[in-house]
Backbone as numpy.savetxt, mean C-alpha at the origin, in Angstrom:
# Nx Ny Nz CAx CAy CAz Cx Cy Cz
-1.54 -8.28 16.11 -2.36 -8.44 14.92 -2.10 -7.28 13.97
-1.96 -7.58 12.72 -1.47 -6.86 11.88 -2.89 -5.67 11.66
-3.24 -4.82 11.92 -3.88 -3.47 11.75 -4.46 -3.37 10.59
-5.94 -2.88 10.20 -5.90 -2.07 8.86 -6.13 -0.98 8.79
-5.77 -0.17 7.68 -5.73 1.14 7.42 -6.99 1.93 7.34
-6.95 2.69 7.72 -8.15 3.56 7.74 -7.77 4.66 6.74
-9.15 5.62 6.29 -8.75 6.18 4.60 -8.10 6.93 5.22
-7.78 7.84 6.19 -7.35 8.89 6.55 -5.65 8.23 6.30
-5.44 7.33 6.55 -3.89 6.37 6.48 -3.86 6.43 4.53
-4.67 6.14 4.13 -4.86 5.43 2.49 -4.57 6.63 2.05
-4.98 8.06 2.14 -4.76 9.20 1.52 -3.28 9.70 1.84
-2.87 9.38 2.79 -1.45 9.51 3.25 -0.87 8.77 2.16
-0.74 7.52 1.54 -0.02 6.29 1.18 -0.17 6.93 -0.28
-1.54 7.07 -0.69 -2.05 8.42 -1.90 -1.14 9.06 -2.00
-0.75 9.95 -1.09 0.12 11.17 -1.34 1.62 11.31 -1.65
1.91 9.91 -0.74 3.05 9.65 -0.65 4.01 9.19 -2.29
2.82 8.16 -2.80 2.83 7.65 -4.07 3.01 8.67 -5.21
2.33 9.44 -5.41 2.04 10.85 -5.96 3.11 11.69 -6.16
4.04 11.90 -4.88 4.90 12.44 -4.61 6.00 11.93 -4.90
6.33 10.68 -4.55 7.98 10.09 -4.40 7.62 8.68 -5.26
6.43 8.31 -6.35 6.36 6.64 -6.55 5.53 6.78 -7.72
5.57 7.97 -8.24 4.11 8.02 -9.79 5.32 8.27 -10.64
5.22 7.91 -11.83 5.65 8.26 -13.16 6.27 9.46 -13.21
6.03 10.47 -13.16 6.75 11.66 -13.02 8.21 11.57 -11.90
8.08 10.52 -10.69 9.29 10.94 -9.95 9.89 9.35 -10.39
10.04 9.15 -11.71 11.12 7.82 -11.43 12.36 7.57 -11.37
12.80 6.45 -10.47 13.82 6.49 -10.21 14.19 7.29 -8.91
13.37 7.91 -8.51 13.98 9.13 -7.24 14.05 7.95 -5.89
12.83 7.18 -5.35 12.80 6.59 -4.42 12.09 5.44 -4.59
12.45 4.38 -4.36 11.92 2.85 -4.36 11.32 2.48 -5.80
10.33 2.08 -5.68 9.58 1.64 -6.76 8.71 2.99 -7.59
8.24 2.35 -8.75 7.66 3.23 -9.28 6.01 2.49 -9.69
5.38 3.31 -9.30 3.57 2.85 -9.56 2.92 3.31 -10.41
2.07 2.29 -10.98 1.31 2.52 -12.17 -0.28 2.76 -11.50
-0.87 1.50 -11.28 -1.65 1.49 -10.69 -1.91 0.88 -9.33
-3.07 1.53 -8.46 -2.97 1.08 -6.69 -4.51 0.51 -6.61
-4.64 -0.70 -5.95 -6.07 -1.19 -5.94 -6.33 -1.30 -4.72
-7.45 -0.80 -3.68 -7.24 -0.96 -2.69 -8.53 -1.62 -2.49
-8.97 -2.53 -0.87 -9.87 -2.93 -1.05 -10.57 -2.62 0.08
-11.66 -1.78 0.38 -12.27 -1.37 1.11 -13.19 -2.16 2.02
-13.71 -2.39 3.15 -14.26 -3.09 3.91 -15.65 -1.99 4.50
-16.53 -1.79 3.75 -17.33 -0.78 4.40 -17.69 -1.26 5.70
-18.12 -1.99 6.77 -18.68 -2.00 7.57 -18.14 -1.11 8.49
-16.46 -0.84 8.05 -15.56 0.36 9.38 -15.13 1.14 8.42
-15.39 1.43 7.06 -14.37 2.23 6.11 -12.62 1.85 6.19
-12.48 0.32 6.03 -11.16 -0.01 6.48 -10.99 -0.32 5.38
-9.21 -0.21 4.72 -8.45 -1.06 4.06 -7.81 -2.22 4.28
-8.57 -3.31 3.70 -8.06 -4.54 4.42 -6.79 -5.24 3.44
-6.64 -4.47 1.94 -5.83 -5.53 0.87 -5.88 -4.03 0.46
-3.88 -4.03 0.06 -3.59 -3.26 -1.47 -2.95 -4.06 -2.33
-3.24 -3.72 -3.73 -2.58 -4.33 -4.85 -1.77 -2.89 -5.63
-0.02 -3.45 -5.72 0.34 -2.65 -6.35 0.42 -2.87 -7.39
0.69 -2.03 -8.19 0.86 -2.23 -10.29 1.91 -1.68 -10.68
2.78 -1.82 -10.68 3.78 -1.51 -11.71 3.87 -1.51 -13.37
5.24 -1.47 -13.91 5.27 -1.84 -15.27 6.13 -3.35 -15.24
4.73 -4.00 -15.79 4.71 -6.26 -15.74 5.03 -6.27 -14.32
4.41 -6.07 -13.18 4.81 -6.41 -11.49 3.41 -6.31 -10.62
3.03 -6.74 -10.07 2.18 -6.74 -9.50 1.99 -6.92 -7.70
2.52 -6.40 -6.91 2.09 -7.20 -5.58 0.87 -6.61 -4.73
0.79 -7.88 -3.62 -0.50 -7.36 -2.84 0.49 -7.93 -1.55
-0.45 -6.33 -0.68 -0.13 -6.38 1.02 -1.55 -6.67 1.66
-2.10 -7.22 1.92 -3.09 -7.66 3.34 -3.11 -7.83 4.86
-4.43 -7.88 5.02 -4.47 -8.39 6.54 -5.26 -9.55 6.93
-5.76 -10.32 5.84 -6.37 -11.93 5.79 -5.64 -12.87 6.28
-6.36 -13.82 6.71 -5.49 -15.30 6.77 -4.02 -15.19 7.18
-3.21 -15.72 6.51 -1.88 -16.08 6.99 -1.05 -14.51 7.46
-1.55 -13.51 6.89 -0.96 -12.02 7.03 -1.65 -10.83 8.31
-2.79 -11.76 8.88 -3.39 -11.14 10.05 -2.79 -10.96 11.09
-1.72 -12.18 11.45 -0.62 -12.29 12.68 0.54 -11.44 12.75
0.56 -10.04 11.36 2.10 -10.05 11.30 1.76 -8.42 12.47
3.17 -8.02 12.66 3.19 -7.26 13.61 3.46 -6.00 13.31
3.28 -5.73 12.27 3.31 -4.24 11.24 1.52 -4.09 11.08
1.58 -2.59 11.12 0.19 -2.91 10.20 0.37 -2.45 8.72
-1.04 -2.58 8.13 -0.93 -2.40 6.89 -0.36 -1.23 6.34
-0.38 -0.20 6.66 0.16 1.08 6.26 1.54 0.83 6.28
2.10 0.25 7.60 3.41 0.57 7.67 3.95 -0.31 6.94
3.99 -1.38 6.33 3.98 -2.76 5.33 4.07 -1.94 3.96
2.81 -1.38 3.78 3.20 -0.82 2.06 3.74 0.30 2.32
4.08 1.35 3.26 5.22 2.23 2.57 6.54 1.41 2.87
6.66 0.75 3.53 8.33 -0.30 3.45 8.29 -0.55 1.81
7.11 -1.15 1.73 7.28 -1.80 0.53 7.52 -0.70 -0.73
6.74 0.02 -0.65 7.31 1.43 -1.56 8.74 1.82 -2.00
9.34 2.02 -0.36 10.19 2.90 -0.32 11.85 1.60 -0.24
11.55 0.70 -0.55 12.53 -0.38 -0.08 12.67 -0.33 -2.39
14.30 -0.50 -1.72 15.12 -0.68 -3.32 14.62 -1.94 -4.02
């Protein structure tokens, strides 16, 4: 079952973005991010859905429905997705 992130993971993914995926580093590694939407699940402080933002791009990684079965968890899903050309 595909995992969700806990903030202590989300501030990692934060940092990572910040570092190697914000406006200031473009072009250095994978994609470049505008804005990150994440969606919090208070009952565990979990991330269950991110939405990325680019410039005109948009995707979302989850752990709902059809994306609960996969065998990554969420963390490890969006930095692939980050860091992939």
């Amino acid at each position: 079952m595909s995992q969700v992130m806990d903030f202590k993971q989300f501030m990692e993914l934060v940092k990572h973005i910040e570092k190697d995926h914000s406006m200031c580093s473009v072009g250095r590694n994978g994609k470049t991010i505008k804005y990150i939407n994440p969606v919090f699940d208070m009952r565990g402080c979990d991330v269950f859905s991110v939405t990325f933002r680019g410039y005109g791009w948009e995707h979302n990684l989850n752990c709902t429905n059809e994306n609960r079965d996969l065998p990554d968890s969420l963390f490890d899903r969006c930095m692939a997705f980050l860091d992939e050309a």
